[in-house]
C-alpha positions as CSV (number, residue, x, y, z in Angstrom):
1,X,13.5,2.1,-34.5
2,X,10.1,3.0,-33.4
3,X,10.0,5.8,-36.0
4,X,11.4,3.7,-38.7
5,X,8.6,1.0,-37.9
6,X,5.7,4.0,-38.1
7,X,6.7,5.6,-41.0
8,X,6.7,2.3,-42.8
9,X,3.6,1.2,-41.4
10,X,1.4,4.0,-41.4
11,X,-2.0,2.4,-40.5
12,X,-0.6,1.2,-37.0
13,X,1.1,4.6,-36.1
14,X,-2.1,5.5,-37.1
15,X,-3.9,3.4,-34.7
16,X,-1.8,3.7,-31.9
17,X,-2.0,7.7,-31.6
18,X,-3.6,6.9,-28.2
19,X,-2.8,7.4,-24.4
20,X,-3.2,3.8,-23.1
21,X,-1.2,1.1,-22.9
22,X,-3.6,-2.0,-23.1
23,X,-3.1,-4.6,-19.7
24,X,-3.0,-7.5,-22.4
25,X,-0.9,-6.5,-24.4
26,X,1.4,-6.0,-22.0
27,X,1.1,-8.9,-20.5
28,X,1.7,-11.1,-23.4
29,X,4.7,-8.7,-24.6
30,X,6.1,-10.2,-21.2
31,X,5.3,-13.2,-21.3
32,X,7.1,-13.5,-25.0
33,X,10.1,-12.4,-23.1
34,X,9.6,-15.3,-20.6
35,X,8.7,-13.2,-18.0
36,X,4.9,-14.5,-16.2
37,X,6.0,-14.6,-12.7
38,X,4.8,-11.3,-10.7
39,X,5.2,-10.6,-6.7
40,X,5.0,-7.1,-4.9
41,X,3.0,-4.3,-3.3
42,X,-0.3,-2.7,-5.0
43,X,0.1,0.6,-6.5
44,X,-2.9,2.8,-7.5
45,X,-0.8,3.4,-10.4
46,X,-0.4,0.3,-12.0
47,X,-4.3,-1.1,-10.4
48,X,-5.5,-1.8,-13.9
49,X,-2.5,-4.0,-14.7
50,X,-3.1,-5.8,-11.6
51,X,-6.6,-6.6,-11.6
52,X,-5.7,-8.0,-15.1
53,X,-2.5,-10.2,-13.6
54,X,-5.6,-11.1,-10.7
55,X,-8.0,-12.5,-13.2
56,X,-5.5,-14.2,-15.9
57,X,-2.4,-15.0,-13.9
58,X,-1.7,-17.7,-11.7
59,X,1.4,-16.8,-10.9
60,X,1.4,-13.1,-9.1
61,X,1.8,-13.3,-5.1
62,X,1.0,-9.9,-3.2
63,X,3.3,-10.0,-0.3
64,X,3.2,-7.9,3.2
65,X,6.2,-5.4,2.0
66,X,8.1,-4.3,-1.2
67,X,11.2,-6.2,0.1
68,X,10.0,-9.3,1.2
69,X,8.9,-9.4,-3.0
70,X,12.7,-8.9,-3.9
71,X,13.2,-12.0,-1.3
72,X,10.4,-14.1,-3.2
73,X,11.6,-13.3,-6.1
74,X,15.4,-14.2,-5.4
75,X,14.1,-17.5,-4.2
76,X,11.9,-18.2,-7.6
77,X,14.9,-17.4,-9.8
78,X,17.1,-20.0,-7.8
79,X,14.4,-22.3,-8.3
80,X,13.8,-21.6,-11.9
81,X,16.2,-19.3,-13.7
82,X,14.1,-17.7,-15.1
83,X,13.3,-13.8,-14.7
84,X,10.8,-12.3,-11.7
85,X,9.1,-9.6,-12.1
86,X,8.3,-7.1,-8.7
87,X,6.1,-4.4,-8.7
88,X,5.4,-1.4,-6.4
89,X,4.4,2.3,-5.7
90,X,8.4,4.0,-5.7
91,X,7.3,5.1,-2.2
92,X,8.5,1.5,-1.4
93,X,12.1,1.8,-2.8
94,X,13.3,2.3,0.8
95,X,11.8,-1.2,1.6
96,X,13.9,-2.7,-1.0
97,X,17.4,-0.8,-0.7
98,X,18.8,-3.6,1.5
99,X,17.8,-6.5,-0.2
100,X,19.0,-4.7,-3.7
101,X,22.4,-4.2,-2.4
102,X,23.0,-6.5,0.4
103,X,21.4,-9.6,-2.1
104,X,20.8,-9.1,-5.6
105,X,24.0,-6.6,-6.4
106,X,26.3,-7.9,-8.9
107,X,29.1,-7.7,-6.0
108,X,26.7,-9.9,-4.0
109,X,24.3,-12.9,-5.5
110,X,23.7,-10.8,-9.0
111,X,19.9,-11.7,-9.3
112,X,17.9,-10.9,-12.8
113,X,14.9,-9.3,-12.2
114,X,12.5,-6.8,-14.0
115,X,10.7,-4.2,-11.7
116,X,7.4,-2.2,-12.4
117,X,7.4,0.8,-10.0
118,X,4.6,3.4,-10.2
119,X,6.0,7.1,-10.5
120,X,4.0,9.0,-7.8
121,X,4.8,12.5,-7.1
122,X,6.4,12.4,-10.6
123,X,7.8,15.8,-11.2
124,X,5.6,18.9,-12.6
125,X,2.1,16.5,-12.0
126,X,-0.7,17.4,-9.3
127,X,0.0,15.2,-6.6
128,X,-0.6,14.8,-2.6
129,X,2.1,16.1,0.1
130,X,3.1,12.9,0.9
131,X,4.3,11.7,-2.6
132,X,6.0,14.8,-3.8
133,X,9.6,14.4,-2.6
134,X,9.5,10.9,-3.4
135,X,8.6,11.4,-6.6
136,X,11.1,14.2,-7.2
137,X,13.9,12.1,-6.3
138,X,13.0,8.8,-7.5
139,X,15.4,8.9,-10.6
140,X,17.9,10.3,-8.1
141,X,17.4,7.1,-6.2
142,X,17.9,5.1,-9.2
143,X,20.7,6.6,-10.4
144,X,22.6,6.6,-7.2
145,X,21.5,2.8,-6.6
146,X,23.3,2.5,-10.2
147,X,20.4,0.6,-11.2
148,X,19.4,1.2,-15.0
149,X,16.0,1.9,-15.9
150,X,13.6,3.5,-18.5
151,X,9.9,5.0,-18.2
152,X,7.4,2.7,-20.1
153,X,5.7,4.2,-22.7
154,X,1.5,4.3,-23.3
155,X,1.8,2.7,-26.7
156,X,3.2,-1.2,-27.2
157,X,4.9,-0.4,-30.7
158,X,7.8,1.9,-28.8
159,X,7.4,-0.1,-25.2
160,X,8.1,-3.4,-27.2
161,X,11.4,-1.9,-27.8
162,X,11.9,-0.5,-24.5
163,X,10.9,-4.0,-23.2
164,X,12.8,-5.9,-25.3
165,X,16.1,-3.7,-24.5
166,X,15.3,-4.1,-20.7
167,X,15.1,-7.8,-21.0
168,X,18.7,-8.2,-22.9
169,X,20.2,-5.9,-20.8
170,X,18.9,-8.3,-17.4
171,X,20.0,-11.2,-19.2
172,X,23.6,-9.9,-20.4
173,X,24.5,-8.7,-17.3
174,X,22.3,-10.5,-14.5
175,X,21.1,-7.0,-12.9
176,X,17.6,-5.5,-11.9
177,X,16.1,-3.1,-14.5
178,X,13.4,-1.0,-13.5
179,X,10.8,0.5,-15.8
180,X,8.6,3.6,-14.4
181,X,5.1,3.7,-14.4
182,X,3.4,7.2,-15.0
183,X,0.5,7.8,-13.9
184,X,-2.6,6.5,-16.6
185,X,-0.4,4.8,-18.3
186,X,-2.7,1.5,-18.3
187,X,-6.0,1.5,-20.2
188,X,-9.0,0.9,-17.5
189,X,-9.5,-2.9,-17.1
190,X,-12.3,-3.9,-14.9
191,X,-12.0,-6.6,-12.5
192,X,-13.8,-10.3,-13.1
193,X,-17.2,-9.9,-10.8
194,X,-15.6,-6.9,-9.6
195,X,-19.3,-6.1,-8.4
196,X,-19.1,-8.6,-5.8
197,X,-15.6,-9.0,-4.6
198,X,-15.3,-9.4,-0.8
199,X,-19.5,-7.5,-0.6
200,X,-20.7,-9.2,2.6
201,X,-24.6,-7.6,3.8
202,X,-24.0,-8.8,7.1
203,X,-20.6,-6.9,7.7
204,X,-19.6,-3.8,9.2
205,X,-18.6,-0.5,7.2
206,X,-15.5,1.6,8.0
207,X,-16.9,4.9,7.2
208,X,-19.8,4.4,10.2
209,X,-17.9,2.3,12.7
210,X,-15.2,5.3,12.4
211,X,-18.5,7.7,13.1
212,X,-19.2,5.5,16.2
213,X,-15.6,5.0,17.8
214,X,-15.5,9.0,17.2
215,X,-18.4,9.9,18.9
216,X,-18.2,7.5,22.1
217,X,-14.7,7.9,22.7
218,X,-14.5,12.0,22.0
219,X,-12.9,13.1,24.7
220,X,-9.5,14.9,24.6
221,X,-7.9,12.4,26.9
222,X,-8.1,10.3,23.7
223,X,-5.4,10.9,20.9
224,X,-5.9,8.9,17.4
225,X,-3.5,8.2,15.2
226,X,-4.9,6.7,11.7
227,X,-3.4,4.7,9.0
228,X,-2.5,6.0,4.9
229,X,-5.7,5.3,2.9
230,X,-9.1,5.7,3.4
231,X,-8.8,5.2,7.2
232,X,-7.2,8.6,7.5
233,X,-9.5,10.1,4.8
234,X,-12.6,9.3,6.8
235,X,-11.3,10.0,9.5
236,X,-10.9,13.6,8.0
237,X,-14.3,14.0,6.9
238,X,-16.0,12.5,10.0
239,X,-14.1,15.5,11.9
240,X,-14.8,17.8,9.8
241,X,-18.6,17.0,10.0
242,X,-18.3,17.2,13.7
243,X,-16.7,20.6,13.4
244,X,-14.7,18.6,16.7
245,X,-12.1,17.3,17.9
246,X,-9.7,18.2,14.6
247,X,-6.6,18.3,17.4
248,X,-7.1,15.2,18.5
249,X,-6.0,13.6,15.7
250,X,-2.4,12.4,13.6
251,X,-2.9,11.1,10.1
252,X,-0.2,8.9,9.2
253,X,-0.9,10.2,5.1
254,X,2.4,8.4,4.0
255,X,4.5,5.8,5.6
256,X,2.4,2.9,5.1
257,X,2.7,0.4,7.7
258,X,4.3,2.8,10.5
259,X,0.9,3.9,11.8
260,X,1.3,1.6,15.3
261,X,4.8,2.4,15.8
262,X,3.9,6.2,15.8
263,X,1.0,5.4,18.4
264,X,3.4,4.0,20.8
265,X,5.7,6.4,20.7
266,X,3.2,8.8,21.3
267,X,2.0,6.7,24.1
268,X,4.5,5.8,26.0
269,X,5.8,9.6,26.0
270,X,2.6,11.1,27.3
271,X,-0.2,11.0,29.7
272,X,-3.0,10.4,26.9
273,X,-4.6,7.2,25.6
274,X,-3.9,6.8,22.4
275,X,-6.1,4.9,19.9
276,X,-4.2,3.4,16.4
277,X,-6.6,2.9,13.8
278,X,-5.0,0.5,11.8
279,X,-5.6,-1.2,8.2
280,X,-4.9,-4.9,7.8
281,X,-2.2,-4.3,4.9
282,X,-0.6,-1.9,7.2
283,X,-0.2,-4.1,9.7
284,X,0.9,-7.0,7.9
285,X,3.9,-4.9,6.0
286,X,5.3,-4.1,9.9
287,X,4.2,-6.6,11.4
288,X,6.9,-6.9,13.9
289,X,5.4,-3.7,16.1
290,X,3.4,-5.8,17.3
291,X,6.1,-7.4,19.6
292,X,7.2,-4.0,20.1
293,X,4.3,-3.2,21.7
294,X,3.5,-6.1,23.8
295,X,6.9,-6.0,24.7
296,X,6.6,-2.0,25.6
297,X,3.3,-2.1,27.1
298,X,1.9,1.1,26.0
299,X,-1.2,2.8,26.8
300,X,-2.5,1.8,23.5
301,X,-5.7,0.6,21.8
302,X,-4.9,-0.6,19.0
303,X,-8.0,-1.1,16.7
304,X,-7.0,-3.1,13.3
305,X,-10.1,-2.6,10.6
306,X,-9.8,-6.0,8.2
307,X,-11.1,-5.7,4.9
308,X,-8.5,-8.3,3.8
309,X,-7.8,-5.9,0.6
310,X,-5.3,-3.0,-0.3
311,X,-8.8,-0.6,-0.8
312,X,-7.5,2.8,-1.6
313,X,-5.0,1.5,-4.6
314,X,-7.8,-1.0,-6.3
315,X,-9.1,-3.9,-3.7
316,X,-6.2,-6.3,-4.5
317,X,-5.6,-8.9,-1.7
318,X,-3.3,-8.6,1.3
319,X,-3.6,-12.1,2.1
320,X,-4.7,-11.7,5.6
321,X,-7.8,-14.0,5.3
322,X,-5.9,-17.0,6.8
323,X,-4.2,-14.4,9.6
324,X,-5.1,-14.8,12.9
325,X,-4.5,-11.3,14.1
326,X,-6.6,-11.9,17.4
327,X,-4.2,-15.0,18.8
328,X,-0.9,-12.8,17.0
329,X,-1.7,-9.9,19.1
330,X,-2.1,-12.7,22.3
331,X,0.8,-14.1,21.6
332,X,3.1,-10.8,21.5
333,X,1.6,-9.6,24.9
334,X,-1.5,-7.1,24.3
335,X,-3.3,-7.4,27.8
336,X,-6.6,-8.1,26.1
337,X,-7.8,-8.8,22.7
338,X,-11.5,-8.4,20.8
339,X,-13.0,-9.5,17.6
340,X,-15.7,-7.3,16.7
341,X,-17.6,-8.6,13.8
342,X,-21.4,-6.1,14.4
343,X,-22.6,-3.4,16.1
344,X,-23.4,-5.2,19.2
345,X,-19.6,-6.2,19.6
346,X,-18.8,-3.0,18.6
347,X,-20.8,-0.8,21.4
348,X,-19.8,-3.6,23.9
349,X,-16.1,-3.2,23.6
350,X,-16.6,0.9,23.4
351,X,-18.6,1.0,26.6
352,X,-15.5,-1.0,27.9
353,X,-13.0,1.2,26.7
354,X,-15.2,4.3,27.9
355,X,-15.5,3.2,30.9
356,X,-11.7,2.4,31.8
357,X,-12.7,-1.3,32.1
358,X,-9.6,-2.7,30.8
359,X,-5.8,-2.7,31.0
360,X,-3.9,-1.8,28.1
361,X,-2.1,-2.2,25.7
362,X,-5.8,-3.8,24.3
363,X,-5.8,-5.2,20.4
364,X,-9.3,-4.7,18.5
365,X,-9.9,-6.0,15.0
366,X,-12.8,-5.2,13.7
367,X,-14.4,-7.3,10.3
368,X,-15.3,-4.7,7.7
369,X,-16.5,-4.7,3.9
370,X,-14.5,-2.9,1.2
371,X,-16.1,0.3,0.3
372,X,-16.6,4.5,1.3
373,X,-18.5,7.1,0.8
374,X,-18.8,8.9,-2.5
375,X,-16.9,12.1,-3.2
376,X,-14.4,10.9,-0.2
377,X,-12.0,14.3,0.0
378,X,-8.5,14.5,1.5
379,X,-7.0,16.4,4.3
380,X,-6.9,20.4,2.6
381,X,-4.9,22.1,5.4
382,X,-1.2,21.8,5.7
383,X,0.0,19.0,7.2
384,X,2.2,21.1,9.3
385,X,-0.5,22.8,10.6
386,X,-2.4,19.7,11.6
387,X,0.9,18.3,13.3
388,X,1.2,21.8,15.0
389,X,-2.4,21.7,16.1
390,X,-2.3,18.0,17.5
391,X,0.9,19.0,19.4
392,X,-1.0,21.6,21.3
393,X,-3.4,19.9,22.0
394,X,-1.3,17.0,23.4
């Protein structure tokens, strides 16, 4: 069909012999379907679509993990009838494997719903350790979840069909259809006053609080264990500027919202203290550890930097600005708790720690504007290696 169309319109096959699928015209391609309800988890991958659906929409809800979307989204079709559509990074299939078959399966509740899932690791592409088996099995996945699904193309002549097929195939038969999202496949779209989003003079910066926690609590007795992003990134580079202390630390590169749950298994299994350096999106997307560990009582400090955005995949929300972290880390059992919104706070609560003034497990959340350093690298050794050389030194 797609051929047929071109070869009888030349001047838009012409015209469309680019590499981009335009965030608007995507959007209203959609929306002619009857599809302009959106919930799910950021993706780097499909950034530039969001930050469109975050300045035009009113209908996109980010939520804490990639099945509590399928949830949401069950619950807005029983309200409406109408078709949801979820979006996330296919690292976040595994989030959604229970709700798919245990809620929206045909043999279940069979509930329509359209899902954008960005393709990372996608076979034969440049990619980082963490996303390559994912990405090598994610049609695997698919296929075994016997859930049908197409990759979107970068031009809306051929994704209009592909769109249009998805959408009569969800209504005919009441089942999820997925479309995969390659990597710049969406033309650049920059944010509304992306210049100013969330910039705060008066608030702390990751990169140099990381530089501070790092260089007053540097001994080996301490063990870190850092969340996926940027927290791990700097992390990295701070080290690596040291030329210190590279065994003392675990980066959690993958796994997104595991980070405390490895920290208290490392704690409560060895003589160290162990620090957990903790992103507020992470947190939020497990946030039931955090009864684990006030239940568990670990030798943990458990340091939770709140930006109140997903950073490293394109600043959208988390919705943690009306979380209470402080009195939710009271309530599950943390022996003490500290918000630490400048430097003064921030030395005061290290000297503590330093100088074994507290009883753990202790929760510390610490307010922080978005933002890194340019040219921010990533880990280049193996990551067996750097597991290898933190167990040693454990």
């Amino acid at each position: 069909k797609y051929i047929e169309k071109s070869i009888n319109n030349e001047d838009i096959y012409t015209e469309r012999l680019r590499h981009f699928l335009e965030s608007e015209e995507f959007y209203n391609l959609l929306k002619k379907n009857e599809i302009d309800f959106y919930t799910g988890v950021p993706d780097s991958l499909l950034k530039d679509y969001l930050a469109y659906l975050n300045d035009n929409s009113n209908n996109n809800i980010v939520t804490a993990n990639e099945g509590l979307a399928v949830s949401l989204a069950t619950g807005y079709h029983l309200a409406t009838q109408k078709i949801p559509c979820v979006y996330l990074q296919n690292s976040g299939l595994g989030n959604i494997i229970n709700p798919l078959l245990s809620l929206v399966n045909e043999k279940v509740y069979n509930i329509p719903m359209l899902f954008l899932v960005g393709w990372r690791g996608e076979p034969y592409k440049k990619d980082e350790p963490q996303h390559l088996v994912q990405g090598e099995l994610t049609e695997k996945i698919l296929q075994s979840l016997n859930i049908n699904y197409s990759i979107l193309p970068d031009h809306i002549e051929y994704c209009e069909y592909i769109v249009e097929d998805a959408i009569k195939y969800i209504k005919n038969t009441n089942k999820p259809y997925i479309l995969l999202v390659k990597r710049q496949t969406f033309e650049k779209y920059l944010p509304i006053n992306s210049d100013l989003k969330n910039i705060n003079p008066k608030k702390l910066n990751r990169y140099e609080v990381l530089e501070t926690i790092t260089d007053v609590l540097n001994d080996s007795n301490f063990k870190y264990i850092s969340t996926t992003g940027f927290v791990s990134r700097e992390l990295y580079d701070i080290r690596n500027k040291q030329k210190s202390n590279l065994g003392n630390d675990f980066y959690t590169v993958g796994s997104m919202g595991h980070c405390s749950s490895i920290a208290t298994g490392l704690a409560m299994y060895s003589n160290k203290k162990v620090i957990c350096l903790d992103g507020d999106g992470s947190c939020l997307m497990h946030l039931g550890s955090m009864s684990t560990i006030g239940n568990l009582q670990p030798n943990l400090i458990h340091i939770l930097f709140n930006n109140e955005v997903h950073e490293s995949v394109g600043n959208q929300t988390t919705n943690s600005n009306n979380t209470n972290f402080i009195d939710i880390a009271k309530a599950c059992g943390y022996k003490e708790t500290y918000l630490v919104e400048n430097n003064e706070g921030l030395n005061k609560v290290l000297d503590i720690i330093k100088n074994n003034k507290i009883k753990l497990p202790i929760f510390i959340e610490i307010k922080i504007n978005i933002g890194t350093i340019e040219n921010l690298g990533r880990p280049k050794e193996s990551l067996i290696n750097i597991k290898k050389r933190f167990i040693n030194n454990i």
